[in-house]
C-alpha positions in Angstrom: 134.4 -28.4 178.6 137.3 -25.8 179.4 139.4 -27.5 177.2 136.5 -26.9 174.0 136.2 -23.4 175.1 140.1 -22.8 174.7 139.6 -24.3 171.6 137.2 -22.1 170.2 139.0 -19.0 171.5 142.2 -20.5 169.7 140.9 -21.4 166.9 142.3 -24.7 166.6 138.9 -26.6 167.1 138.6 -30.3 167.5 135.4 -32.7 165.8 133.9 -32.5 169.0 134.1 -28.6 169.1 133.1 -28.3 166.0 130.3 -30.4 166.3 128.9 -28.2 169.5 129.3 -24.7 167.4 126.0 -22.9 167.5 127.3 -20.2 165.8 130.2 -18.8 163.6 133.4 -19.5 164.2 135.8 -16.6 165.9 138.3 -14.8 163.3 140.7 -17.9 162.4 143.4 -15.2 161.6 143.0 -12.9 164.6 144.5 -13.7 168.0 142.3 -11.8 170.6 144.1 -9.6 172.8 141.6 -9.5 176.1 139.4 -12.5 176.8 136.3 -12.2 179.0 133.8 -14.5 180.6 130.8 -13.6 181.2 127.5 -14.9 183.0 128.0 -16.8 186.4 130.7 -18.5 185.3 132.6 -15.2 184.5 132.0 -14.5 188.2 133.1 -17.8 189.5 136.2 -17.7 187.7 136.6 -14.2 189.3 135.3 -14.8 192.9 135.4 -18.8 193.2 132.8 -19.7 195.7 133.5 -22.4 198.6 130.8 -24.6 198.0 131.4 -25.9 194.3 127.9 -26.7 194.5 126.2 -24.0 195.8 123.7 -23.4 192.7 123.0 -26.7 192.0 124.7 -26.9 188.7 128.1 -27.0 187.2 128.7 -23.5 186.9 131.4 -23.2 189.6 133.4 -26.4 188.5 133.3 -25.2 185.0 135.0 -21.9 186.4 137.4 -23.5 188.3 138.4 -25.9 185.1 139.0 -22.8 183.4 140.6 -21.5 185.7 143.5 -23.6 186.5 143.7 -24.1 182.2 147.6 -24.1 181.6 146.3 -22.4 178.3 144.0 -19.8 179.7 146.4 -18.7 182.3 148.6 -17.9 179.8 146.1 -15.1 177.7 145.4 -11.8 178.9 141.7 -12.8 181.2 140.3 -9.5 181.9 137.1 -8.5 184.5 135.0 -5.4 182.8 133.1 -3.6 185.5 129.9 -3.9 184.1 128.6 -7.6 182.6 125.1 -10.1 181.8 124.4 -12.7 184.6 123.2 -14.7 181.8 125.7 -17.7 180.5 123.3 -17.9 176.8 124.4 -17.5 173.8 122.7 -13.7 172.5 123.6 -12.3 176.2 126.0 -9.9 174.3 123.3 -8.8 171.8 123.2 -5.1 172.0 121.6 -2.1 169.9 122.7 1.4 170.9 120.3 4.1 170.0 119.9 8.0 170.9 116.0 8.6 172.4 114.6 11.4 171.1 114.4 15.2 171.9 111.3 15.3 173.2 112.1 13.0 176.3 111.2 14.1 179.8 114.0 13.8 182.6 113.1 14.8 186.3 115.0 13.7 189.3 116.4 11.0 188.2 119.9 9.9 188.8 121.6 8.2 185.5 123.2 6.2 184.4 121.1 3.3 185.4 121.8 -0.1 184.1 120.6 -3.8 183.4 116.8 -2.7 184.0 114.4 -5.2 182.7 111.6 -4.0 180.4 107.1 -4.9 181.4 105.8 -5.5 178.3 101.8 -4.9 178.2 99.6 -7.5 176.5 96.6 -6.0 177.4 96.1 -2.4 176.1 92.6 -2.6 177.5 93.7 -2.9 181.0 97.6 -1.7 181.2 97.6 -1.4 185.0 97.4 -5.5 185.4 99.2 -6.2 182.0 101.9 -4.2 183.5 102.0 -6.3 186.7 101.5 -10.0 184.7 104.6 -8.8 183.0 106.4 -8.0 186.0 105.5 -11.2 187.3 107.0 -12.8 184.6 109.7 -11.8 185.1 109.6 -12.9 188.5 109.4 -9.2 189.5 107.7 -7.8 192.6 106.2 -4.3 191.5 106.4 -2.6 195.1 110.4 -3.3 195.7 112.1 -4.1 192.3 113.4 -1.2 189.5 112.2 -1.8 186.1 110.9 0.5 183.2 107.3 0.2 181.9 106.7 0.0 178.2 103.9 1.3 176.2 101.8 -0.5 174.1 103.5 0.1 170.3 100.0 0.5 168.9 99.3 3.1 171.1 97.8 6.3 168.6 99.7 9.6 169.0 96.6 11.1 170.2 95.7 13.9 173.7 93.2 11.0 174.5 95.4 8.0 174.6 97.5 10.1 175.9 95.1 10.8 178.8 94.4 7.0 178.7 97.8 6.6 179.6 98.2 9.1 182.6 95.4 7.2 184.5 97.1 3.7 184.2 100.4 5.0 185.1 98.5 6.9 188.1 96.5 3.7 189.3 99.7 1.6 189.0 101.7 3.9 190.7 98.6 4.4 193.9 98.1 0.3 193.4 101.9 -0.7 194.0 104.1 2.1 195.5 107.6 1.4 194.7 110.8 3.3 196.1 112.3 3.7 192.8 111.7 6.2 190.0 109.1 6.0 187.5 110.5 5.0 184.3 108.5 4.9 181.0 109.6 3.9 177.3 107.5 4.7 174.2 108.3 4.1 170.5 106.1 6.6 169.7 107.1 10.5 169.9 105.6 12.1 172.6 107.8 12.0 175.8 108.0 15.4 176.6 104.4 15.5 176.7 103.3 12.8 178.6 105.9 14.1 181.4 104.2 17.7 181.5 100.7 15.5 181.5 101.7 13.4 184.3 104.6 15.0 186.6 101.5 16.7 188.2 99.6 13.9 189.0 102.8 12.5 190.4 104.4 15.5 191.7 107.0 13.8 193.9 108.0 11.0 192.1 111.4 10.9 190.1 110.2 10.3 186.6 111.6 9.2 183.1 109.6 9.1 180.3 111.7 8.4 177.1 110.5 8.1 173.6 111.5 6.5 170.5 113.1 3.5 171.9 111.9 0.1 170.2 111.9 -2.9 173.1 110.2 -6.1 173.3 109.2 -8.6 176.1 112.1 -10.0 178.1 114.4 -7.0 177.1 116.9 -5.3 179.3 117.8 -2.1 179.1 120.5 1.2 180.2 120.2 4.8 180.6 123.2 6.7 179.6 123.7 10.0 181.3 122.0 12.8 179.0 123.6 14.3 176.4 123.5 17.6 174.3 122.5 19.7 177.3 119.7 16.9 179.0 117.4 16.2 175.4 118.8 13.1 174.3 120.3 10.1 176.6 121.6 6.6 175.3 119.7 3.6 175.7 121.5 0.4 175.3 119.0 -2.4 174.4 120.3 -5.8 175.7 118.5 -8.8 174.2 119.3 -11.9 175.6 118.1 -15.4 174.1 116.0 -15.6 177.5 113.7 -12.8 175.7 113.6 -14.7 172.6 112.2 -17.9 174.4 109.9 -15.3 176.7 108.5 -14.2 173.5 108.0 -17.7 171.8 106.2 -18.8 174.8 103.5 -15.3 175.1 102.6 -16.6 171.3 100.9 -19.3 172.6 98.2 -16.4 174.2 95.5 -15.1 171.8 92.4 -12.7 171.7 89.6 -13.9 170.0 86.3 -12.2 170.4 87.1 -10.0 173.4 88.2 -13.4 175.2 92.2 -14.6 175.9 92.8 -17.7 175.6 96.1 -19.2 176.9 97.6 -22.6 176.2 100.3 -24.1 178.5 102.2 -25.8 175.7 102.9 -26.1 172.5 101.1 -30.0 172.5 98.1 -28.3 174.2 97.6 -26.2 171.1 98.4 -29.0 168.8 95.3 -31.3 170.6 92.8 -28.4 171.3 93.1 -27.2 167.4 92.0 -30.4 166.3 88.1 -30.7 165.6 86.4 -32.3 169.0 86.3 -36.3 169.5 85.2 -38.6 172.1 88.4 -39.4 172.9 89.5 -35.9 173.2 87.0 -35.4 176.4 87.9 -38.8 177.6 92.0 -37.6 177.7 91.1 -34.4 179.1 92.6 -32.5 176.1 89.5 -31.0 174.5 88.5 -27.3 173.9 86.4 -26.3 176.4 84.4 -24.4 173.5 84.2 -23.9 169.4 85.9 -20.4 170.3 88.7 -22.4 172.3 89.5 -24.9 169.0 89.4 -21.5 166.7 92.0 -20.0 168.7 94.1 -23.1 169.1 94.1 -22.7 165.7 95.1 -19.0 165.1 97.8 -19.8 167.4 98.7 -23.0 165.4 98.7 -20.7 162.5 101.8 -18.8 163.9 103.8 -22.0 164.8 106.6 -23.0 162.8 107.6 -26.4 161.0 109.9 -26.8 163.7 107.4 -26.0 166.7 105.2 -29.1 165.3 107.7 -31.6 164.0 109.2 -31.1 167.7 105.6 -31.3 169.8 104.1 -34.4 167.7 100.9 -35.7 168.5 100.2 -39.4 168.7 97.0 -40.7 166.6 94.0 -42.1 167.7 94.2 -45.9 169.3 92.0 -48.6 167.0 89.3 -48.1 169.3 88.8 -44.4 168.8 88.5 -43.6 172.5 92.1 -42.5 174.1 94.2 -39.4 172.6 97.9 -39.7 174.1 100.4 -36.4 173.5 103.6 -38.1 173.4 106.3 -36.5 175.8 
């Protein structure tokens, strides 16, 4: 494996390297003049741990391969300050944008970095779809820093805007948390949902900063202000750990008022299908009509791939067992 990854960052790549690509090829013409690593390998390779073993996984063996790689030792391997613990492709996937003026900024130390992002799916109820995101993220709301989003359909009006001050409020009352409060909105209106809500929080740093597009799994950094405390920087960091977050919340729907949520992409498969003995019998039936017509809405939003990879096996001769193959 160290020998591929010297390949690729060479450019002399063999079948086998070539074979493994999963995405475009570095500059054949350009040799680089720093090399990084980053991820947990990057910080094996830079603090080698005694137990090669120590997470279970190859990780610190890889490291050490590269490290002791005549080839390797021979570029310029450099350790930036700041990096992803996240060895995925799409860890260095960045977007760099300027919030807008109307952001508020009150006691809050910056810059802050690598901050992951709770994503409501409930607008209804934002103070538990705050916390399910949290949790899925395997956040705990009272002791860990993290920015709450709000919802992207939320109307630029004073009573959403009220709306939004009382969740924020119960959330805040519900699960105390040492760190500041920190609040993203695509929608223009930071400045006033600070004055609305610094005094119903009156000694709580806060951040409310608007015009800044995220989605579930994202990470994010404040940059110190700029242009006198109206605008900071917020680097988006999307990792391919969102991307598989977000594939996975697809397979939750509304329908009617109700959510439905399916474990896996062969549940949806099975409970989309129209109801059969041998459904009930496997213990893959929808529980309800309204359970088999959101299998299907959520069916509707799968691709080729999704399907062709999740396949379902047909119906025995007797027409009485349903087996999902896996």
């Amino acid at each position: 494996m160290a020998d591929l990854i010297v390949e690729v960052i060479t450019g002399a790549l063999s079948p086998l390297a070539q074979s493994l690509m999963q995405t475009g090829l570095l500059p054949a013409d350009i040799t680089p003049e720093v090399i990084t690593l980053s991820g947990g390998v990057g910080e094996c390779y830079r603090n080698q741990p005694a137990d090669p073993f120590c997470f279970s996984d190859i990780g610190p063996l890889l490291a050490t391969a590269l490290h002791e790689h005549p080839r390797l030792r021979e570029m310029n391997v450099q350790f930036p300050a700041q990096t992803v613990r996240a060895t995925v492709i799409g860890a260095g996937a960045h977007t760099l944008s300027l919030s807008g003026s109307t952001i508020w900024l009150e006691d809050v130390q910056l810059p802050l970095r690598n901050l992951p992002v709770a994503i409501p799916q409930d607008d209804a109820d934002l103070v538990n779809a705050w916390r399910q995101a949290l949790l899925q993220l395997d956040l705990d709301p009272q002791t860990d820093a993290y920015v709450l989003a709000l919802p992207a359909t939320l109307p630029v009006r004073y009573a959403a805007l009220l709306t939004v001050i009382n969740a924020l409020t119960a959330f805040v009352a519900r699960y105390p948390n040492p760190h500041p409060l920190l609040v993203v909105a695509e929608q223009d209106f930071g400045k006033a949902l600070g004055m609305l809500l610094r005094p119903q929080l009156p000694q709580l740093p806060l951040a409310v900063i608007d015009e800044v597009v995220v989605r579930a799994g994202d990470y994010i950094d404040i940059g110190t202000p700029l242009f006198g405390g109206s605008v900071v920087p917020v680097t988006v960091k999307i990792t391919r750990i969102s991307f598989l977050r977000e594939r996975l919340m697809k397979l939750k729907t509304t329908l009617f008022g109700n959510v439905y949520q399916f474990k896996d992409v062969k549940e949806v498969l099975a409970k989309a299908n129209e109801l059969r003995s041998g459904d009930v019998l496997a213990g893959v039936a929808a529980a309800s009509s309204q359970e088999r017509v959101a299998a299907k809405q959520v069916l509707s939003e799968m691709t080729v791939a999704d399907i062709r990879n999740n396949p379902v096996i047909a119906y025995e001769e007797d027409c009485v067992t349903r087996l999902i193959s896996g």
